[in-house]
TORDOPA-580601 format. One line per field, with one value per residue (C-alpha): residue number from 1; x, z, y. Coordinates in Angstrom, 1 decimal, decimal comma, always signed. Layout:
<pts>
nr	NUM | ...
x	X | ...
z	Z | ...
y	Y | ...
</pts>
This chain:
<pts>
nr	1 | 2 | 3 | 4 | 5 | 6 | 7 | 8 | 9 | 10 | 11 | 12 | 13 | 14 | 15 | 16 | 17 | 18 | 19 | 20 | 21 | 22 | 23 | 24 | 25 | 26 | 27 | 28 | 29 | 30 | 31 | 32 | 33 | 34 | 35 | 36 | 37 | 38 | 39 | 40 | 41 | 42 | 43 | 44 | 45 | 46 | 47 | 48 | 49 | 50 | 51 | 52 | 53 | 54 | 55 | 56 | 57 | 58 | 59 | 60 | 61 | 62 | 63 | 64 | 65 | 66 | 67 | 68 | 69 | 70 | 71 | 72 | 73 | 74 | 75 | 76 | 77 | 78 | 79 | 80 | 81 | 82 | 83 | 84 | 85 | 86 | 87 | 88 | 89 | 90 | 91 | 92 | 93 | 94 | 95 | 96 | 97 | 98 | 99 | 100 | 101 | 102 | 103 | 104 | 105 | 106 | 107 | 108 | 109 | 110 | 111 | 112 | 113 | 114 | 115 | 116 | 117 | 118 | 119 | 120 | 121 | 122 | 123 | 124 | 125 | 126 | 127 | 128 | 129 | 130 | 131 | 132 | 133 | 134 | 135 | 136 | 137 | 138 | 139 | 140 | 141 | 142 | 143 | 144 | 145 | 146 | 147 | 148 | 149 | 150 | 151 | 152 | 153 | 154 | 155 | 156 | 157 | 158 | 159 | 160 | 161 | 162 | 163 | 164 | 165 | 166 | 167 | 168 | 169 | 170 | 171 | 172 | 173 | 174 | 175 | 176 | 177 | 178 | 179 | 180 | 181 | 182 | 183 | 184 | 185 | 186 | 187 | 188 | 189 | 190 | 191 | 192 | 193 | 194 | 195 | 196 | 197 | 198 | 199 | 200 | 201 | 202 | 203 | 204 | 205 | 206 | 207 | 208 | 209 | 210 | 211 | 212 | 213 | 214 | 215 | 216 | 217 | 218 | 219 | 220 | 221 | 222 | 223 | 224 | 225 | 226 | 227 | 228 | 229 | 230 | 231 | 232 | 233 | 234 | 235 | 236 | 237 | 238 | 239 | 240 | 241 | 242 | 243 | 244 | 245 | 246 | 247 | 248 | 249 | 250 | 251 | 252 | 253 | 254 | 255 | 256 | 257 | 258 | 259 | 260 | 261 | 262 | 263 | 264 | 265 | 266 | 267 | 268 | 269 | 270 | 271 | 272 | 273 | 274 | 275 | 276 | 277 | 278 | 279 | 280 | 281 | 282 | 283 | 284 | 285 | 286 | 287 | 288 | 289 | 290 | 291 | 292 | 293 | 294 | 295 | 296 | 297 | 298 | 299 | 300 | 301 | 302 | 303 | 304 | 305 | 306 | 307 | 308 | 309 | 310 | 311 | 312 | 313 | 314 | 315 | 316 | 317 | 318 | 319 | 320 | 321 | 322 | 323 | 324 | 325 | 326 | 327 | 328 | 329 | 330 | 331 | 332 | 333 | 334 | 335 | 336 | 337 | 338 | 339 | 340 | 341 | 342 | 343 | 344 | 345 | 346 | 347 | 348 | 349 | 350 | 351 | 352 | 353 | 354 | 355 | 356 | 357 | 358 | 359 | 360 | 361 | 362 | 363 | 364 | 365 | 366 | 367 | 368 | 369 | 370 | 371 | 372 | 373 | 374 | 375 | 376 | 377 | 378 | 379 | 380 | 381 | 382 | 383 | 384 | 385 | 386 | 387 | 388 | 389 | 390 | 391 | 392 | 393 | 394 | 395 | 396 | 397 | 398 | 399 | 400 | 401 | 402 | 403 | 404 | 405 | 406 | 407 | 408 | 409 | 410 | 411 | 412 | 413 | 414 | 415 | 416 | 417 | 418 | 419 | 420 | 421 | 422 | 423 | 424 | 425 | 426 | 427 | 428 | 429 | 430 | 431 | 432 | 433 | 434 | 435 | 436 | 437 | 438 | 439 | 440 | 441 | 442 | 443 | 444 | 445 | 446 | 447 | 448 | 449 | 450 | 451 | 452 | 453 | 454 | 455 | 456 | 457 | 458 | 459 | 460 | 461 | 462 | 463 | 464 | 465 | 466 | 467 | 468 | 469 | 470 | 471
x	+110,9 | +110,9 | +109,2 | +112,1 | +113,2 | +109,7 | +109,7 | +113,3 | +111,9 | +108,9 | +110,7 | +113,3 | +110,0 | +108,5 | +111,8 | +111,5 | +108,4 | +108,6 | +112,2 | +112,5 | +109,2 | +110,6 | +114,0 | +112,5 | +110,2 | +113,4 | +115,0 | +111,7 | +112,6 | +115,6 | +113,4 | +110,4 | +112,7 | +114,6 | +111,2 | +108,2 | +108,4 | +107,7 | +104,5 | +103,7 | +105,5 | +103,2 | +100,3 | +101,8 | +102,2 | +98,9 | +97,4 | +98,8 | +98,2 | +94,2 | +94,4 | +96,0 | +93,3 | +90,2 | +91,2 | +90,5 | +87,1 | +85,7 | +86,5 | +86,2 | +90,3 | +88,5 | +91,4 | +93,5 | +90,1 | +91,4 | +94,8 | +93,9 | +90,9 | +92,7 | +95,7 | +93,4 | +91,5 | +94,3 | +94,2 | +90,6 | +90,3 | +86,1 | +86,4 | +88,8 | +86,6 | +84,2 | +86,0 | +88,0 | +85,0 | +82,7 | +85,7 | +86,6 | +82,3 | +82,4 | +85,5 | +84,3 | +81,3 | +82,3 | +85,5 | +83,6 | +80,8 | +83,6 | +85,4 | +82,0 | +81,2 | +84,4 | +84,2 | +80,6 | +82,0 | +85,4 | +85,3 | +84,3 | +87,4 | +90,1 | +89,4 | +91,1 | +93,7 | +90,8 | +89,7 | +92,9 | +93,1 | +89,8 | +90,7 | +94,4 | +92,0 | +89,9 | +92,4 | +94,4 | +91,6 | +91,8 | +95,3 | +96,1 | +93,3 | +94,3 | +97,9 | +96,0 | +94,7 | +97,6 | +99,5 | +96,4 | +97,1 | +100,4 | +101,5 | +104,4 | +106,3 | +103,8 | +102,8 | +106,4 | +106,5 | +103,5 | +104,9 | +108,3 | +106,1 | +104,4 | +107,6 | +109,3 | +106,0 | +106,0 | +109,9 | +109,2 | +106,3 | +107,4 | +110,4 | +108,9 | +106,2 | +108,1 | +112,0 | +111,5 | +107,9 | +107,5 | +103,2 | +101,5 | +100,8 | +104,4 | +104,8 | +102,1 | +99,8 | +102,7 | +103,2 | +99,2 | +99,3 | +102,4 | +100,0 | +97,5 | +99,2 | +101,3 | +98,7 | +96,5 | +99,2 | +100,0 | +96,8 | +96,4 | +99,3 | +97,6 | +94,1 | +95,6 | +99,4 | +98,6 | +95,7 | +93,0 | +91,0 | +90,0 | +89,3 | +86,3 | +83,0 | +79,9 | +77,8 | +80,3 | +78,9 | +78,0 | +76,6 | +77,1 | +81,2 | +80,6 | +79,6 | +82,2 | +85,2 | +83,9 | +83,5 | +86,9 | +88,3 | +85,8 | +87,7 | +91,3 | +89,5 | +90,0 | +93,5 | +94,7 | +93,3 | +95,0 | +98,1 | +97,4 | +97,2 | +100,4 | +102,1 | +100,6 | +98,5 | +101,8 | +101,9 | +98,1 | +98,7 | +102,4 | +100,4 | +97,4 | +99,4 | +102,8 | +101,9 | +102,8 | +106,5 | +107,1 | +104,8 | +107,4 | +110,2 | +108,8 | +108,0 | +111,7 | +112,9 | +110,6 | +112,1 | +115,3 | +113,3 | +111,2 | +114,7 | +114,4 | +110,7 | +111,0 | +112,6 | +110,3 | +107,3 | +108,6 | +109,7 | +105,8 | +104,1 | +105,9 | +105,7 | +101,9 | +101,8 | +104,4 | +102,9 | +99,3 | +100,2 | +101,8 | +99,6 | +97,9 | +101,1 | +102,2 | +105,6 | +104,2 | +104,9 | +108,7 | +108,8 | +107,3 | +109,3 | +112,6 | +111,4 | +110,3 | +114,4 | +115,8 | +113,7 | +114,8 | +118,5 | +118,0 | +116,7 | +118,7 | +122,0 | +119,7 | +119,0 | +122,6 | +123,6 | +121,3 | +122,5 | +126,0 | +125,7 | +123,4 | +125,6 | +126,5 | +123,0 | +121,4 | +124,2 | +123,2 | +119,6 | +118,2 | +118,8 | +117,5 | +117,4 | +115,8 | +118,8 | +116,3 | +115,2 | +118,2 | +117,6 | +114,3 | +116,1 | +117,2 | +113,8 | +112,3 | +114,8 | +113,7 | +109,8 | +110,2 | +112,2 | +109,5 | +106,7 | +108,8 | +109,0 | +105,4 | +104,8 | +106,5 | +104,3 | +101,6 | +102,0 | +101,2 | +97,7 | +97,0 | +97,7 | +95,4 | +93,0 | +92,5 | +92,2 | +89,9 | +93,0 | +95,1 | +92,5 | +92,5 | +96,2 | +96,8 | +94,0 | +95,7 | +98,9 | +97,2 | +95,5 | +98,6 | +100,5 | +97,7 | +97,2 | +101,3 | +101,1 | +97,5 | +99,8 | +103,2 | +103,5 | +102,4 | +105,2 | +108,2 | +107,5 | +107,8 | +109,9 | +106,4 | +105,9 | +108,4 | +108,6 | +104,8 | +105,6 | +108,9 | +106,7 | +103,7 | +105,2 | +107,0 | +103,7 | +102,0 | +105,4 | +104,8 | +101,0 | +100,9 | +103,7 | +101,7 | +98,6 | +100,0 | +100,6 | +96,5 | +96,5 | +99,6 | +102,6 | +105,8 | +108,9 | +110,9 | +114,6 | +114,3 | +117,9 | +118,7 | +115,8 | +117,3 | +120,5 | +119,7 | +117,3 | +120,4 | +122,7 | +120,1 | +119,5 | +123,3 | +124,2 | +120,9 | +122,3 | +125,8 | +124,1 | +122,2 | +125,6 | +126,2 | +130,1 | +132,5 | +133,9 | +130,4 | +130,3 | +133,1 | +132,5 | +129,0 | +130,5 | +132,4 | +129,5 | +127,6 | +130,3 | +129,6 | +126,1 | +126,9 | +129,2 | +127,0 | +123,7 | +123,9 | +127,2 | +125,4 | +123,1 | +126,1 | +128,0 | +125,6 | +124,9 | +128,3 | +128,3 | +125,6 | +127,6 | +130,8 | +128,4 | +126,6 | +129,7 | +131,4 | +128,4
z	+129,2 | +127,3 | +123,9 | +121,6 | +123,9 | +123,6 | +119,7 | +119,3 | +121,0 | +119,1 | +115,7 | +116,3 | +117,6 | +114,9 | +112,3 | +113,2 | +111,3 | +108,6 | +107,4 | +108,1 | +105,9 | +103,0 | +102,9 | +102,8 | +100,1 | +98,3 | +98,7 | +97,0 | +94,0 | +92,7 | +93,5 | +91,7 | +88,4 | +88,1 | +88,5 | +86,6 | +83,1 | +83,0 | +82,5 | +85,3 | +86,9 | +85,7 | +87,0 | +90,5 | +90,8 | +90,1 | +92,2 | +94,7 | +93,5 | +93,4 | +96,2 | +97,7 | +95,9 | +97,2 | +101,0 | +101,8 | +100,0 | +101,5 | +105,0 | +104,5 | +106,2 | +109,7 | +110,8 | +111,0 | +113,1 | +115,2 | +115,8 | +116,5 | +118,8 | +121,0 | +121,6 | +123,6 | +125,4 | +126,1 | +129,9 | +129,8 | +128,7 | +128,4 | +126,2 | +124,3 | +123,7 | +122,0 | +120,1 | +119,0 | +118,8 | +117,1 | +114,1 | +113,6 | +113,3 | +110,6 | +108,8 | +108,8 | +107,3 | +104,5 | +104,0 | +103,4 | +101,5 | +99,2 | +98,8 | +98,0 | +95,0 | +93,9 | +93,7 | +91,9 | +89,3 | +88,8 | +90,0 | +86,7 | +84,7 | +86,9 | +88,8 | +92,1 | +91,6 | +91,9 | +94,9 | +96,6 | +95,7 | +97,4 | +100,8 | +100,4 | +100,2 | +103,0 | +105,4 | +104,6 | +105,5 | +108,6 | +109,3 | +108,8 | +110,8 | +113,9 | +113,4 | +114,1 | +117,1 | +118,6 | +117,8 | +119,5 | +122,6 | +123,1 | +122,0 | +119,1 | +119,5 | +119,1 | +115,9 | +114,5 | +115,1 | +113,3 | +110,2 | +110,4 | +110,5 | +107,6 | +105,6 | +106,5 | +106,1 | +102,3 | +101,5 | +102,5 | +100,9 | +97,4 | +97,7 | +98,2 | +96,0 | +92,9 | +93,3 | +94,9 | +93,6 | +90,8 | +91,0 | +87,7 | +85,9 | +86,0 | +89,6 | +90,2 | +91,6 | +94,3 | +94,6 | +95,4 | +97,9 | +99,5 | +100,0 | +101,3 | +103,9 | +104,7 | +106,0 | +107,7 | +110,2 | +111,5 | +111,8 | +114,0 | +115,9 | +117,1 | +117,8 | +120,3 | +121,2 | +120,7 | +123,2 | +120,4 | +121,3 | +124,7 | +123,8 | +121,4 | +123,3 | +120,8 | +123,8 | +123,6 | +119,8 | +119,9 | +116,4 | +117,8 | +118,2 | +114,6 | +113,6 | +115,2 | +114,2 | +110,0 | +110,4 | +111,4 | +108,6 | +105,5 | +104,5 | +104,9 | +101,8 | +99,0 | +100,7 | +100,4 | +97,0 | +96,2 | +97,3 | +95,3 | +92,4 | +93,0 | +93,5 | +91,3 | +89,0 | +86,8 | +86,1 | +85,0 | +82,5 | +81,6 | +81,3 | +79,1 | +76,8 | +76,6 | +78,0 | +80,8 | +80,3 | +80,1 | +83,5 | +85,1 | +84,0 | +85,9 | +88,7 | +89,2 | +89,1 | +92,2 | +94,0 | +95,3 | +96,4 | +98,6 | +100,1 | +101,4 | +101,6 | +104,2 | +106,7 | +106,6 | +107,0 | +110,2 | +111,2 | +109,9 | +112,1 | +115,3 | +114,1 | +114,0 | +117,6 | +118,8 | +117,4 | +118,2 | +122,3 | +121,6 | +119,7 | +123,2 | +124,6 | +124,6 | +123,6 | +120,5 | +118,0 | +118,5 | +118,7 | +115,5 | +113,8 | +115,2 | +114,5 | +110,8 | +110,3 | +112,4 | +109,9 | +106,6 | +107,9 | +108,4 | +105,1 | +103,3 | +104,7 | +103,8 | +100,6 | +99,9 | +101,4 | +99,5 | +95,9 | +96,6 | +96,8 | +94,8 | +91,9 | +94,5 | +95,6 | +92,1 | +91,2 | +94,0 | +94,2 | +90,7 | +88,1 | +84,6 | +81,6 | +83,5 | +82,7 | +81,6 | +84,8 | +86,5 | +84,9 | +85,9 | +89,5 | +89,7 | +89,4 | +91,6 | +94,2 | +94,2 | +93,9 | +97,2 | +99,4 | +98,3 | +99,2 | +103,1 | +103,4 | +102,7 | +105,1 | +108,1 | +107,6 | +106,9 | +110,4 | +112,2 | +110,3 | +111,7 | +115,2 | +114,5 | +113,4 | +109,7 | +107,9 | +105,5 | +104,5 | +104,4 | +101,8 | +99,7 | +99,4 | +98,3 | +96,0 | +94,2 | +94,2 | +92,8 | +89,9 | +89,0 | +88,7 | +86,7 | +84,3 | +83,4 | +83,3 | +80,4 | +78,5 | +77,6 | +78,6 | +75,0 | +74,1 | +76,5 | +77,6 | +81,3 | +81,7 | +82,3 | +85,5 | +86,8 | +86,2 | +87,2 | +90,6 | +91,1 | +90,2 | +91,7 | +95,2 | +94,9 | +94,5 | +97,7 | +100,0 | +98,8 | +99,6 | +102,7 | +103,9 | +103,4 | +104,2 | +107,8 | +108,4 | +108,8 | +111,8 | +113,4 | +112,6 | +111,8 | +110,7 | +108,6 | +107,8 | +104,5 | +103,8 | +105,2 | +102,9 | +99,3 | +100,5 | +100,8 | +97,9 | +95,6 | +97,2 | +95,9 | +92,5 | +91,8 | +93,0 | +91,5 | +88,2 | +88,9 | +89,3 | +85,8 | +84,4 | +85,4 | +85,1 | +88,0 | +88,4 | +88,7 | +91,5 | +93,5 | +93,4 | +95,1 | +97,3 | +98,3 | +98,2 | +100,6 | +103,5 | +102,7 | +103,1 | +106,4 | +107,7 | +106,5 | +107,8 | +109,9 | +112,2 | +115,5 | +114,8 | +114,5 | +117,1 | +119,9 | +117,9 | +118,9 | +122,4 | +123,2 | +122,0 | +123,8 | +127,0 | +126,4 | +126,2 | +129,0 | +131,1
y	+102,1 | +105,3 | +105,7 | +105,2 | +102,1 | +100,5 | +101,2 | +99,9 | +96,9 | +96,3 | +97,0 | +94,4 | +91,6 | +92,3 | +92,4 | +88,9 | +88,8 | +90,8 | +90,2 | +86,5 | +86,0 | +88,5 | +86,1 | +83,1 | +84,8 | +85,5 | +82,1 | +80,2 | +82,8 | +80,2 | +77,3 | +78,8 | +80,5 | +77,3 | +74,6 | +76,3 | +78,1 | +81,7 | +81,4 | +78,8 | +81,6 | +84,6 | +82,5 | +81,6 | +85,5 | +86,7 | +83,6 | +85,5 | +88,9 | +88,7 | +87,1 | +90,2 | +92,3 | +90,8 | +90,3 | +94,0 | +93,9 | +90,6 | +91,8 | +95,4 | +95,5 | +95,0 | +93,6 | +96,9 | +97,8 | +94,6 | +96,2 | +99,9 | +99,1 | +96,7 | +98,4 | +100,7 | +97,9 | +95,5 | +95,6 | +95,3 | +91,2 | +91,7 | +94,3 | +92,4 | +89,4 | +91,8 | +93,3 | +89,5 | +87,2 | +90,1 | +90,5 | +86,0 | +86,4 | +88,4 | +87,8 | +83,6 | +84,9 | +86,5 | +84,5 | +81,8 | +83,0 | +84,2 | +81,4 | +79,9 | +82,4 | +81,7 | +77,6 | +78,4 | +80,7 | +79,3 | +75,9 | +73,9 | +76,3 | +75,4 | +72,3 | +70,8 | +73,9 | +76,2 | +74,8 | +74,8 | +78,2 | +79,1 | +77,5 | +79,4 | +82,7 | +81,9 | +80,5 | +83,2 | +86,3 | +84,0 | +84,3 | +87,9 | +88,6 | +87,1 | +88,2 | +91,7 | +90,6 | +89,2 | +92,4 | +94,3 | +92,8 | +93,1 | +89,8 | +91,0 | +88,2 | +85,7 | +87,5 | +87,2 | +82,9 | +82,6 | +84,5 | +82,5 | +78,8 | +79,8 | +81,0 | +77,7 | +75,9 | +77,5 | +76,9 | +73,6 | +72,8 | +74,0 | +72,4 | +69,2 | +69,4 | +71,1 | +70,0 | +66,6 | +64,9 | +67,1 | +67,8 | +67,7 | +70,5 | +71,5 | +72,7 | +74,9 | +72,8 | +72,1 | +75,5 | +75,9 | +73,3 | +74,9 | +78,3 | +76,3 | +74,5 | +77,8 | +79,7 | +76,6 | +75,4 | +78,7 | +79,5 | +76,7 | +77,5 | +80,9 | +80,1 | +77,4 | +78,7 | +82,2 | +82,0 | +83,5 | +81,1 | +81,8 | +85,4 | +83,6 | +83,8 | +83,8 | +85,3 | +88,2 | +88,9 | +92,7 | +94,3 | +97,9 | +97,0 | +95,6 | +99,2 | +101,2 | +99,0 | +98,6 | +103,1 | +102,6 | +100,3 | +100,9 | +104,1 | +101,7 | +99,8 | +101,8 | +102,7 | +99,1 | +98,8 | +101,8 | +100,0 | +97,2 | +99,0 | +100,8 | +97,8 | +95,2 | +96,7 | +97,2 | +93,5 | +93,0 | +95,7 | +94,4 | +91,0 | +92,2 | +94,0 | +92,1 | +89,0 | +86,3 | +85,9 | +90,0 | +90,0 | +87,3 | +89,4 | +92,1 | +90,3 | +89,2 | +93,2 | +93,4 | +91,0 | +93,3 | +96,1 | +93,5 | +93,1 | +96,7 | +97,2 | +94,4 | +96,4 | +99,3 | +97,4 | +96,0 | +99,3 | +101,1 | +98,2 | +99,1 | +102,4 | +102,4 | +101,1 | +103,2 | +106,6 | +105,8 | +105,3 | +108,8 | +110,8 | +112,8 | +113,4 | +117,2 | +117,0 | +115,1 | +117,5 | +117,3 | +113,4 | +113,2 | +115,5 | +113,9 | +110,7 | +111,6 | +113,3 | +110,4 | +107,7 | +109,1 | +109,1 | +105,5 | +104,6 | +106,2 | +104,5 | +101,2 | +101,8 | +103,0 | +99,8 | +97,8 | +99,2 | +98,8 | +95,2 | +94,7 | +93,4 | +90,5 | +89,8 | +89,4 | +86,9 | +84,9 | +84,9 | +85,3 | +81,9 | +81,9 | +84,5 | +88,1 | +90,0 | +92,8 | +93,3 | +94,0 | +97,3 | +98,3 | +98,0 | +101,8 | +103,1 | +100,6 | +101,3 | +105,0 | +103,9 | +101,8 | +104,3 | +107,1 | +104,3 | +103,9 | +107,5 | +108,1 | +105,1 | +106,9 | +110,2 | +107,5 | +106,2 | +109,3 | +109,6 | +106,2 | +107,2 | +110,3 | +107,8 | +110,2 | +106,9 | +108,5 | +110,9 | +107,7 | +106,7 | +109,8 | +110,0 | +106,5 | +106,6 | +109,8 | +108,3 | +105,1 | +106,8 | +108,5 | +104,9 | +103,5 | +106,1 | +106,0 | +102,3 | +102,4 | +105,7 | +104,2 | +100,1 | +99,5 | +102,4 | +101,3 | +97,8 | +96,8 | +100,7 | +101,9 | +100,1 | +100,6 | +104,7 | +104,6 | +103,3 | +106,0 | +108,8 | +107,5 | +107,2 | +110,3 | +112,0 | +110,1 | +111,1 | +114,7 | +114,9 | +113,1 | +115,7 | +118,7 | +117,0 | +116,2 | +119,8 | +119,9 | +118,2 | +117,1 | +120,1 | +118,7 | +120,5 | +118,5 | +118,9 | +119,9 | +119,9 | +116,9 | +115,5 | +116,8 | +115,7 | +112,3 | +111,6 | +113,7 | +110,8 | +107,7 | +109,2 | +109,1 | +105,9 | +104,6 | +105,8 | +104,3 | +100,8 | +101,0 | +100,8 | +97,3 | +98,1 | +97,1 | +101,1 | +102,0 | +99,4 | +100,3 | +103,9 | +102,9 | +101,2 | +104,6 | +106,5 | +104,4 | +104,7 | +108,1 | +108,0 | +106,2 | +108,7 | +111,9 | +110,3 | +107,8 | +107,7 | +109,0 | +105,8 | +103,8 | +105,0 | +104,2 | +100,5 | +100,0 | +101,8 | +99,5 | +96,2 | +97,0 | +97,5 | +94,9 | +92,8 | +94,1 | +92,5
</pts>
């Protein structure tokens, strides 16, 4: 199977995933706005959003070591055990130590909640761990069941716990037991379905494979707390200064773009794969570059998609009073198609294995979103955030496209490029006016997008149905 075949094929595995988790993530959003008060709400989010903070620091992101270093030893199953049983070593080592310090500082502050909360953290490092692994040996598919079972597992649980039995504490205890058990029965599922578990050999412990795969990942670190602070730092600012029910409304603007980011973290994952099995071939240099041109093309018809309907959409998915944040959703929309195009470049300095200029460029880009958001949230409310994280992203696409130049050359359509972020910004600005022409003339502009940009990728989607149907 050629190159584009194989990616074509692990981007639609893997969509299964990434998408599936981000719509179930969106459907909880009604049961959550509707159940808990805004600021049970504000405290369900940044449960989850330190959470998110500390995983890279407790296990120093060795588990995108785990996917990088087994993607090269995946034929070779000794090698693999290594690599496997030397990472779940370490990672239940600190994990639990963590979740330790935690129950000792916090534990007498927030009671059986806290505790729950510790076990989501640790069972959690656990999980996203060994989805690495699984995706380091080939096994995609497995990877994208255990994501679904612990999106159902979550809808589920929270429905039950918050809609049907109504937990003390007004829900969010429910909605703390429905993390918990979302990320404990998938784990399950992979040690034993998955086949992680025969891969687990403590003789096969090897401190100098510890070495080399935390030089890998150390540097990816600061990188994913860069991220976090580009994309959640926002709300403990917005918090500290306007407080918990500002920090909710906030949180709800995100939601939409999660719609879109969804996709392009499917596509970045199988991208990563994809362009790391390339990166010595000798043709390289024009495969990126028509990849990069073919990419941007195929966000931008999604994004253009994605604000025309998005009148419909919010309707539908978002109950209670946050009609403030329908318009932070312009800027938002730009901020996330910025953060997918930086991702795409991002990919090929992952196959190159530069993680340290992964780090640096995140960490400027990060800087840059935290410094708006300190400036002006006091000044302009929650606008702050969100014009951090347009500008912020911006700056990181920019950097990381002359900073690729260094070692990989790419020639990027730069016409193409303007043409398609000059299409966004209009029909961003149309949706801001929440006014039904406004609407339909997005709708217009988005077939033109599609026709402009992305017709030669529809035409053979549809080639490949009629042929398909024919046998």
């Amino acid at each position: 199977m050629s190159r584009e075949g194989n990616l074509a094929k692990n981007t639609l595995i893997i969509s299964l995933g990434t998408f599936f988790p981000k719509f179930f993530t969106v459907l909880i959003t009604p049961i959550l706005t509707a159940q808990l008060t805004k600021a049970e709400y504000g405290e369900y989010d940044l449960i989850v959003t330190i959470v998110s903070l500390l995983l890279p620091v407790v296990t120093l992101q060795i588990s995108s070591a785990a996917f990088r270093f087994l993607i090269l030893k995946r034929n070779d199953k000794e090698d693999c055990k290594a690599i496997i049983t030397t990472i779940f070593v370490f990672v239940i080592i600190t994990s639990f130590v963590a979740g330790l310090a935690y129950c000792l500082l916090l534990m007498r502050r927030t009671g059986w909640t806290g505790l729950i909360v510790a076990a989501y953290f640790i069972f959690d490092m656990l999980l996203i761990t060994t989805q690495q692994m699984l995706r380091g040996i080939g096994k995609n598919l497995m990877y994208s069941v255990s994501t679904i079972v612990q999106s159902i597992v979550l809808l589920l649980f929270v429905t039950i716990l918050t809609g049907i039995l109504k937990t003390p504490n007004y829900g969010l205890t429910g909605v703390v037991i429905a993390l918990f058990f979302s990320t404990f029965i998938p784990l399950v599922l992979l040690l034993f379905k998955g086949g992680i578990i025969s891969f687990i050999d403590i003789s096969k412990f090897d401190k100098k494979t510890l070495k080399e795969l935390l030089a890998y990942s150390w540097p990816m670190v600061p990188n994913n707390l860069s991220i976090w602070i580009l994309n959640l730092s926002d709300r403990l600012i917005i918090t500290a200064v306007l407080g918990i029910e500002a920090t909710a409304v906030y949180a709800v603007a995100n939601k939409m773009p999660t719609i879109f980011s969804s996709f392009q973290n499917t596509f970045a994952m199988a991208w990563q794969e994809n362009a790391s099995l390339a990166a010595d071939d000798s043709d390289k240099e024009i495969y990126f570059s028509k990849m990069c041109d073919g990419v941007y093309r195929l966000l931008t018809g999604l994004m253009a998609g994605l604000i025309a309907f998005t009148p419909v959409i919010w309707k539908l998915l978002i109950h209670g009073d946050y009609d403030e944040a329908y318009f932070q959703l312009p800027l938002l929309y730009l901020g996330i198609m910025f953060s997918c195009m930086s991702a795409t470049v991002g990919g090929i300095y992952i196959a190159h294995m530069k993680t340290k200029s992964v780090g640096i460029s995140t960490m400027c880009a990060a800087l840059i979103n935290l410094l708006i958001d300190i400036c002006f949230v006091g000044k302009i409310g929650i606008w702050a955030g969100s014009i951090s994280t347009m500008i912020s992203y911006l700056c990181l696409w920019l950097y990381r496209m002359m900073g690729v130049q260094k070692f990989q050359k790419l020639n990027f359509n730069k016409k193409t490029i303007i043409s398609c972020v000059s299409f966004l910004i209009v029909m961003a600005v149309l949706n801001y006016q929440k006014n039904l022409i406004c609407d339909l003339a997005n709708v217009i502009l988005c077939l033109a997008v599609l026709y402009l940009f992305d017709r030669d990728i529809i035409k053979i989607f549809f080639k490949t149905l009629i042929r398909k149907g024919k046998q």
